[in-house]
C-alpha positions as CSV (number, residue, x, y, z in Angstrom):
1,X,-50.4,17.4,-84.3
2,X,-51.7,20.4,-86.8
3,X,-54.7,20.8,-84.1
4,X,-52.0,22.9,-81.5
5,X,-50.5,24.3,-84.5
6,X,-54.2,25.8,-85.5
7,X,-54.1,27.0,-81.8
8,X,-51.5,28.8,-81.5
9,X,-52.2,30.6,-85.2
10,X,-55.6,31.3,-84.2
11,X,-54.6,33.0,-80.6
12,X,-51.8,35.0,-83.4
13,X,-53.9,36.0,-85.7
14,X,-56.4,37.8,-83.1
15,X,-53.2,39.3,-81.0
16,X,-53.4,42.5,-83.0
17,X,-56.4,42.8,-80.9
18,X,-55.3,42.2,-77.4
19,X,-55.4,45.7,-74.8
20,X,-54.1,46.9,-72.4
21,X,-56.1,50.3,-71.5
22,X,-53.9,52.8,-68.9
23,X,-51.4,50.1,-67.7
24,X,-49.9,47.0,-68.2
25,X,-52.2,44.2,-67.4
26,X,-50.4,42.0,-64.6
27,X,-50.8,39.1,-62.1
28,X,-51.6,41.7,-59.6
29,X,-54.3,43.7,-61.3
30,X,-55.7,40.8,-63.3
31,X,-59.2,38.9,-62.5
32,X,-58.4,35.6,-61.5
33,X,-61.1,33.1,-61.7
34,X,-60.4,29.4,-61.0
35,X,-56.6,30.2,-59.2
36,X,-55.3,26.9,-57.8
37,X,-58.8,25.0,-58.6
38,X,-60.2,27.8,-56.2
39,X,-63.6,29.7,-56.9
40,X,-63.3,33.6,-57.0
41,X,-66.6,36.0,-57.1
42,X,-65.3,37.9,-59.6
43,X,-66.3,38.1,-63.3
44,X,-64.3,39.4,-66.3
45,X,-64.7,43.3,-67.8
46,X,-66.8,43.7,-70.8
47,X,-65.0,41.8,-73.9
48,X,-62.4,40.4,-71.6
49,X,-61.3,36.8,-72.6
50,X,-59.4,33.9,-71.9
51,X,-58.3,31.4,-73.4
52,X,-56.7,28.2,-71.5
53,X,-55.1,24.8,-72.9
54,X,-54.1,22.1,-71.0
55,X,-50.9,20.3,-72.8
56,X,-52.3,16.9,-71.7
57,X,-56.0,17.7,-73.8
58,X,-54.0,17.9,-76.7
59,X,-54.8,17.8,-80.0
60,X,-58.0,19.1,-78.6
61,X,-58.5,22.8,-77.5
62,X,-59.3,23.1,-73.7
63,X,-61.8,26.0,-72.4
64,X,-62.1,30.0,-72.6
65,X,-64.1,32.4,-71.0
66,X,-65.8,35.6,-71.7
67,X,-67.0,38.7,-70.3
68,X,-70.3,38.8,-71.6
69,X,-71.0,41.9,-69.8
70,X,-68.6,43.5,-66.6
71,X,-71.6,41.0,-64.7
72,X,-71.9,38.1,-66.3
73,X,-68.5,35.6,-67.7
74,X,-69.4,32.6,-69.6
75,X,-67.1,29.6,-69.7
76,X,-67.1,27.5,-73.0
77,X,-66.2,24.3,-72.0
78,X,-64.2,23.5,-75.8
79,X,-62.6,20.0,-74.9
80,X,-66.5,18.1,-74.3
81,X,-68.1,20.5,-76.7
82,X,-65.7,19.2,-79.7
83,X,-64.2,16.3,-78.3
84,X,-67.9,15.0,-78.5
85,X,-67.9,15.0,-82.5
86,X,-65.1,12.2,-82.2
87,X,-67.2,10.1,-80.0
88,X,-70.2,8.1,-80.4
89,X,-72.9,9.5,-81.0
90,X,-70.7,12.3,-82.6
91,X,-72.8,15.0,-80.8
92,X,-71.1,18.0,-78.7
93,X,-71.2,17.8,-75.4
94,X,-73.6,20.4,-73.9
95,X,-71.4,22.4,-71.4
96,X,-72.7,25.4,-70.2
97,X,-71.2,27.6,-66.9
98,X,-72.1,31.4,-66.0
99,X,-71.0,33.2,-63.3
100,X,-73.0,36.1,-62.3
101,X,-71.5,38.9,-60.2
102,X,-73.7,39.7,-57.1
103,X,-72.3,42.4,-55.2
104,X,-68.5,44.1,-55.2
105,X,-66.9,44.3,-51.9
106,X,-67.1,47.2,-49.5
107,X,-64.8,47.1,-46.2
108,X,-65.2,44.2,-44.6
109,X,-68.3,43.0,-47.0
110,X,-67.0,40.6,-49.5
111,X,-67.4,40.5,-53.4
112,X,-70.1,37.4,-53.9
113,X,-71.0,35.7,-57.2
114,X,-73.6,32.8,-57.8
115,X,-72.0,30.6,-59.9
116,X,-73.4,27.7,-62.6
117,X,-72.4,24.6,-64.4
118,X,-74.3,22.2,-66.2
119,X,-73.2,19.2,-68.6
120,X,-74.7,16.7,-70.0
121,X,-72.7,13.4,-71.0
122,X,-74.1,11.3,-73.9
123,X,-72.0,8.3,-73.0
124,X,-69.5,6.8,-69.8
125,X,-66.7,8.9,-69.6
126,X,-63.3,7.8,-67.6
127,X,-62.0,10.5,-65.6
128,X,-59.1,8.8,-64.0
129,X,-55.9,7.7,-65.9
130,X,-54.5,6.4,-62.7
131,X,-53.5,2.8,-61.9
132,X,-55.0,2.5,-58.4
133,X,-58.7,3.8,-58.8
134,X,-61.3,3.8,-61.5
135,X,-63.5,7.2,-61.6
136,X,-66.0,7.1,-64.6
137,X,-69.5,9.2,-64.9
138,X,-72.2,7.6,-66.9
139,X,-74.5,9.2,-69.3
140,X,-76.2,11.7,-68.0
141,X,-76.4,14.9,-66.4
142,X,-74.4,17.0,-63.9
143,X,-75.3,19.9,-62.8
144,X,-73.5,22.1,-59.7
145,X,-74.9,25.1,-58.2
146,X,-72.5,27.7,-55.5
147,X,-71.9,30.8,-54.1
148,X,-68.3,32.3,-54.1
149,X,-67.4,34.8,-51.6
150,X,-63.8,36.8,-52.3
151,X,-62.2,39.5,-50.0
152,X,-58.7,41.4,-50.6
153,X,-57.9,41.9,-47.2
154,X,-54.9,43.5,-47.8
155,X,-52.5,44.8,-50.5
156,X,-52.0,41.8,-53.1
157,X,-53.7,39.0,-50.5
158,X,-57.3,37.7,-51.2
159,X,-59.4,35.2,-49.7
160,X,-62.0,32.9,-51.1
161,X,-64.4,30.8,-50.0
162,X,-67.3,28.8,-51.8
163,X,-70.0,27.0,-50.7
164,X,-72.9,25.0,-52.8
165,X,-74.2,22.0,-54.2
166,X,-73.9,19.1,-56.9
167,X,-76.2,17.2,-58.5
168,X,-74.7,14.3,-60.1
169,X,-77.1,11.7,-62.2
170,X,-74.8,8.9,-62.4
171,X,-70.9,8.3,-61.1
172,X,-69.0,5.7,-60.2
173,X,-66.3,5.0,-57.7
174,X,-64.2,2.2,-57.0
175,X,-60.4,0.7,-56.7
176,X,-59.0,-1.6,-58.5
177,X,-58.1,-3.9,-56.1
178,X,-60.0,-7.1,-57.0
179,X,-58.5,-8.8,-53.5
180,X,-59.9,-5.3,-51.3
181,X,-61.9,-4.1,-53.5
182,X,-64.1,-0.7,-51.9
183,X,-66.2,1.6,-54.6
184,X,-69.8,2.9,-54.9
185,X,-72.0,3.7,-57.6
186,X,-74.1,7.1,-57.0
187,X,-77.4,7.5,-58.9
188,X,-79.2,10.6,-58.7
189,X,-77.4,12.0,-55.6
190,X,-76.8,15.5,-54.2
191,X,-73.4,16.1,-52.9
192,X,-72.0,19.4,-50.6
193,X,-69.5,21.7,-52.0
194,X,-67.4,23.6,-50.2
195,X,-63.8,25.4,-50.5
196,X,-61.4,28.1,-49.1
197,X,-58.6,29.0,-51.0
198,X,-55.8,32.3,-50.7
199,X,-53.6,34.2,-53.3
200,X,-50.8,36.2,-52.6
201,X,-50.1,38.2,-55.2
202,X,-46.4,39.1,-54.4
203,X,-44.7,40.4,-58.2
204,X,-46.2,41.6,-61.4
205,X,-45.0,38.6,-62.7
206,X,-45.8,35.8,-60.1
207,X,-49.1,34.9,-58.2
208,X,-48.7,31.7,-55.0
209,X,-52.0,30.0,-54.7
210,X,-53.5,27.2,-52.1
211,X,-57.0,26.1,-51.8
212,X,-58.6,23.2,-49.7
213,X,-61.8,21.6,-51.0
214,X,-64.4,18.7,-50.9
215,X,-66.7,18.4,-53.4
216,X,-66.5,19.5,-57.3
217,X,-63.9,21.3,-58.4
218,X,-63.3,23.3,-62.0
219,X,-60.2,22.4,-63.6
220,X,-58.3,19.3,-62.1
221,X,-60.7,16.3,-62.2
222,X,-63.7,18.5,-62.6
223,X,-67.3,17.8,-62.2
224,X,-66.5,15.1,-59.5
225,X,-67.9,15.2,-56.0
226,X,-67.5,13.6,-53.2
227,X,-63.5,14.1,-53.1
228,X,-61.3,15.9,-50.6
229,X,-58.2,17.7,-52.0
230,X,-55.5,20.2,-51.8
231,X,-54.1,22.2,-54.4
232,X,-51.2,24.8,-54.2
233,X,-48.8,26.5,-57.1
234,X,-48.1,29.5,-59.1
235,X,-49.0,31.1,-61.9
236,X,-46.1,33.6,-63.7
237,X,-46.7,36.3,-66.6
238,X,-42.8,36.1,-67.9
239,X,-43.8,37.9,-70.8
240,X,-46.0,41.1,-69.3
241,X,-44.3,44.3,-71.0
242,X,-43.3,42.6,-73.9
243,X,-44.3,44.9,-77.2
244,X,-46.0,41.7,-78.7
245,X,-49.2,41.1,-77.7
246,X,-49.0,37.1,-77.8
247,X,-46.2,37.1,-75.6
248,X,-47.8,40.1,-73.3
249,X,-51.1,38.1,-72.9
250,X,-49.3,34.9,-71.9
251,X,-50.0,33.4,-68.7
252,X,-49.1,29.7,-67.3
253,X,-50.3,28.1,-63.7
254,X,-48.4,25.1,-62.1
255,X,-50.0,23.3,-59.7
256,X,-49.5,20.6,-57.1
257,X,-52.1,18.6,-55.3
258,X,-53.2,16.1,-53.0
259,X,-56.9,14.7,-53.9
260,X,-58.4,11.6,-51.5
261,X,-61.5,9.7,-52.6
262,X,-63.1,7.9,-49.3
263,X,-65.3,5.9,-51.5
264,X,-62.5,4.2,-53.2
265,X,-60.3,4.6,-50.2
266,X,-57.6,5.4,-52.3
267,X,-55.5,8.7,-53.1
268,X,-54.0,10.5,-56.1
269,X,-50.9,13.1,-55.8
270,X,-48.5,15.3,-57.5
271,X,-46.2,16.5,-54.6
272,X,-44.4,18.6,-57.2
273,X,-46.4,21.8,-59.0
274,X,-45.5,19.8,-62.6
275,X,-49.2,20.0,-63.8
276,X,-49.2,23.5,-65.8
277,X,-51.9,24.9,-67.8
278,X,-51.1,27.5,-70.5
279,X,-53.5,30.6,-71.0
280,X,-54.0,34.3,-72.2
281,X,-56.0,36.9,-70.9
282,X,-56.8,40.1,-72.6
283,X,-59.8,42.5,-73.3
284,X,-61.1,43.4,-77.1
285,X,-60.7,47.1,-77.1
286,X,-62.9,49.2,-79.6
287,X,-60.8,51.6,-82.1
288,X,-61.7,55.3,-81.2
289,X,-63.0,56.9,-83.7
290,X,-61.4,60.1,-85.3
């Protein structure tokens, strides 16, 4: 277990770092990018970062994301990248996602972003721990292409919508019911993406999110298509005025959801938002000189 331990005294050592320019950087003024497994068009300021870890990748690291430029946000998928060195071939995982900001909303026009992903998978990967239904991707590539659409309709409310494409090179899909058995194996398909997802943004401190989606998705079994599902939680910044920037830049989202597979016929579910990820935001802030 030294791996979380290296974690946590990496994100300490850099917290000297961590700014907050004219105001205290909230839930409310923050830029949200994946809320609820939803896909925002907006990108991260200059030098902005984040940095998120799943407790159930652990000892691994999970993914971050940077503002490249106020335009372009780069996510570094950590948990293939590294995990890969552990697994034959012992070769990291090419994982590469951009999102590139479009066009910033004006009245009724929305905010758009085109947004990337590709990932290339040396070996078969599982992605379903579950007892009822067997979700694996071959080696190969997988590469998703979509444009997100996001409109803050009011004070603290904003709507998203996504729409776009996966290619997927190999996946398999299948119960494990050797009496009814249903699955599919898809070779070099193109699947439809699609989602609409909402955030009310109602405290400082506390963000309620719900999106409804078929295709791939980002964070909860990610890089899938062909799946149905329904995702709702909250995220909560306990810690926002505290004088410590570790604790200021904390962030956590709990998250429920429903997912279906109709190739498998078969369903997985957390009723309950019990499946939190842990991350902080902040922005690397130049010293003025003298």
């Amino acid at each position: 277990m030294k791996t979380p331990l290296l974690i946590l005294l990496f994100i300490s050592l850099i917290s000297p770092i961590f700014g907050q320019e004219e105001e205290y950087s909230n839930l409310q003024n923050e830029i949200l990018l994946h809320p609820a497994d939803g896909f925002t068009a907006y990108t991260l300021k200059k030098n902005e970062f984040v940095y998120c870890q799943s407790p159930f990748t652990l000892p691994f690291p999970s993914w971050a994301w940077w503002g490249i430029t106020d335009k372009i946000t780069a996510e570094i998928d950590l948990l293939p990248i590294l995990g890969g060195l552990f697994q034959e071939p012992h070769l990291p995982v090419p994982s590469l996602n951009f999102r590139f900001k479009l066009t910033e909303q004006k009245g009724w026009k929305p905010a758009i972003a085109f947004e990337t992903m590709y990932q290339h998978l040396w070996r078969a990967q599982s992605q379903s721990n579950q007892d009822n239904i067997r979700i694996e991707r071959q080696s190969g590539n997988s590469w998703y292409n979509r444009f997100n659409f996001s409109w803050k309709t009011q004070k603290n409310l904003h709507v998203h919508f996504s729409a776009g494409v996966t290619y997927t090179e190999n996946l398999l899909i299948e119960n494990k019911d050797s009496i009814n058995y249903k699955g599919a194996f898809f070779d070099h398909t193109i699947n439809p993406d699609i989602s609409l997802s909402m955030d009310w943004r109602p405290k400082p401190w506390l963000s309620t999110h719900f999106t409804t989606s078929y295709g791939t998705t980002f964070v909860y079994l990610d890089n899938i298509p062909r799946k149905y599902q329904v995702s709702y939680g909250f995220r909560i910044a306990p810690f926002y005025k505290n004088k410590f920037s570790f604790l200021r830049t904390f962030r956590a989202e709990f998250i429920g959801f429903y997912m279906f597979m109709p190739d498998a016929g078969e369903e997985i579910q957390s009723v309950v938002p019990i499946f939190p990820y842990f991350y902080w935001q902040w922005t690397c802030k130049k010293k003025k000189k003298k």
